[in-house]
C-alpha positions as CSV (number, residue, x, y, z in Angstrom):
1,X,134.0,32.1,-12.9
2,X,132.9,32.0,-9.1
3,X,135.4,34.0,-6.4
4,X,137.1,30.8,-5.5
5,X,138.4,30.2,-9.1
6,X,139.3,33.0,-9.6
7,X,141.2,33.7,-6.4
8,X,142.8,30.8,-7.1
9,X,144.2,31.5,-10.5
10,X,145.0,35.2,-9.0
11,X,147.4,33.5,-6.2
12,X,149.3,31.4,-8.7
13,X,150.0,34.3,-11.1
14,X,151.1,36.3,-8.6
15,X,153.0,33.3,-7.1
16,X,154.5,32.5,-10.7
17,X,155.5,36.3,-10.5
18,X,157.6,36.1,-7.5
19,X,159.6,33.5,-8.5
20,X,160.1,34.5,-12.3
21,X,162.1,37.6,-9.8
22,X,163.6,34.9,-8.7
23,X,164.7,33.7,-11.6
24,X,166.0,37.0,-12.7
25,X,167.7,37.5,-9.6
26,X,169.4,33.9,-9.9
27,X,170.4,34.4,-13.6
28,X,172.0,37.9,-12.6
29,X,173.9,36.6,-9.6
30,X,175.0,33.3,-11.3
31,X,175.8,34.1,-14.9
32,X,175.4,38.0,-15.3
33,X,177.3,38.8,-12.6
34,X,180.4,41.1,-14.1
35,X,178.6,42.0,-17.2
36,X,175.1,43.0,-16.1
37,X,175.2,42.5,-12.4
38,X,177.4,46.3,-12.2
39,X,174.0,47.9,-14.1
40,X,171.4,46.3,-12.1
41,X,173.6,46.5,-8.7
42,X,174.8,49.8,-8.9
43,X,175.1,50.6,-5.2
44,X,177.7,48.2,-5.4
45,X,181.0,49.2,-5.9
46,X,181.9,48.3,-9.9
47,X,185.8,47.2,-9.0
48,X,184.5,44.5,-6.4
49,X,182.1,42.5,-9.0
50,X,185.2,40.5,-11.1
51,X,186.6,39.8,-7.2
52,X,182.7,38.4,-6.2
53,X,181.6,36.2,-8.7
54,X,182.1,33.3,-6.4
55,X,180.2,35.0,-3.5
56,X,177.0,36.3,-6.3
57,X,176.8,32.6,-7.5
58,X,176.5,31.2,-4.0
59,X,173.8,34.0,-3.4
60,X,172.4,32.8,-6.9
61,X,171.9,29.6,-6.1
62,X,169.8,30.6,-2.8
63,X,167.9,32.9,-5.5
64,X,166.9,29.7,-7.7
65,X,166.0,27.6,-4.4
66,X,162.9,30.1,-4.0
67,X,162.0,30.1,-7.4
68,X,162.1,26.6,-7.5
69,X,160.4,25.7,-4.2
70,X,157.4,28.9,-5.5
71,X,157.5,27.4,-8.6
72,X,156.2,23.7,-7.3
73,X,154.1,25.3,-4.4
74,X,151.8,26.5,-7.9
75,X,151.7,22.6,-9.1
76,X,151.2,20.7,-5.8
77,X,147.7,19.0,-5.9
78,X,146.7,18.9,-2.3
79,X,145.4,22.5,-1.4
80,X,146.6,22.4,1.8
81,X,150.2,21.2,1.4
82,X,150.0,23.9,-2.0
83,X,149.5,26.5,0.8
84,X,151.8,25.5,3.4
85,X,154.8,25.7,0.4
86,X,153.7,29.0,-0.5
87,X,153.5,30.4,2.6
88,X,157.0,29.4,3.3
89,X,158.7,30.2,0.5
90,X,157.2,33.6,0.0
91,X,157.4,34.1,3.8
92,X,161.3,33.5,3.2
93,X,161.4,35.7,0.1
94,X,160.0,38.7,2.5
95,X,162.6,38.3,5.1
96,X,165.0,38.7,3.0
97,X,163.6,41.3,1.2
98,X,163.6,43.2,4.9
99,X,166.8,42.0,5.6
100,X,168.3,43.1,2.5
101,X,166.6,46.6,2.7
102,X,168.1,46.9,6.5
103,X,171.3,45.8,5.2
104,X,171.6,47.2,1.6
105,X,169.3,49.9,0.4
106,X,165.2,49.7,0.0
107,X,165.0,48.2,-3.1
108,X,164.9,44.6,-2.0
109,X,161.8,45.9,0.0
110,X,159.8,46.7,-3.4
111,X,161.4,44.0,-5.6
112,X,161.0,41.2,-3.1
113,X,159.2,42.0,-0.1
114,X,155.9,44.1,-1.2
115,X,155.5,41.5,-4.5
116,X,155.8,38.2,-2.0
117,X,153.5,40.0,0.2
118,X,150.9,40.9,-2.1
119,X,151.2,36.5,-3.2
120,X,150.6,35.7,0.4
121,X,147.6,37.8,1.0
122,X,146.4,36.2,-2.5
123,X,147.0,33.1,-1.2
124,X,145.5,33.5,2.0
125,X,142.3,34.9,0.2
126,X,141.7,31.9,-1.4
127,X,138.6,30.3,-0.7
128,X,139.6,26.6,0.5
129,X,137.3,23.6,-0.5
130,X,135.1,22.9,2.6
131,X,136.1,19.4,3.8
132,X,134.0,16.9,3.3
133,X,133.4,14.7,6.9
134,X,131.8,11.2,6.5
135,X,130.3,9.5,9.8
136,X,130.7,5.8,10.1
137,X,128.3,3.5,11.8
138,X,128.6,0.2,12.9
């Protein structure tokens, strides 16, 4: 296997990693909220989660948009358009890892930040295809 395979199959794993966080985030936000969501979230305080479900499934939702939008970013054909949909999705994943550790506590800086981070350098250290130029005459 030559650098620019596997580079390639590097990015999407960690990719596929970031949003399966995702994913976990989503499911505990959306459905897991009052019975799971007080051991995972235990800075927050445990009589507010019955009154928040509402609020957690809204912030679900936004959860499950960046798995879903890292998710196709691994399965879109064109290289190019494959990198600009990662780049933004796990560009928005890291502010909001930094705006949740400014906001919250740190741990949305390791969980969500330093992982989306890690998928961007990935992809960015992924050899692209050299582009093929054709000359016309006539």
């Amino acid at each position: 296997m030559n650098y620019a395979a596997a580079m390639s199959i590097i990015a999407r794993a960690l990719v596929a990693i970031v949003a399966l966080i995702h994913v976990y985030i989503a499911v505990l936000e959306m459905a897991l909220w009052t019975s799971r969501g007080p051991e995972v979230f235990d800075t927050f305080p445990a009589d507010l989660f019955e009154q928040t479900t509402e609020m957690a499934f809204n912030q679900g939702a936004y959860n499950g948009v960046l798995a879903a939008g890292l998710f196709w970013s691994i399965f879109i054909g064109d290289r190019d358009w494959q990198r600009n949909v990662a780049t933004f999705f796990l560009l928005a994943v890291a502010a909001m890892g930094v705006v949740g550790a400014l906001t919250i506590n740190a741990s949305p800086l390791f969980a969500q930040t330093i992982p989306a981070s890690l998928a961007l350098l990935a992809v960015y250290l992924t050899k692209r295809p050299e582009r093929v130029t054709t000359t016309r005459f006539g």
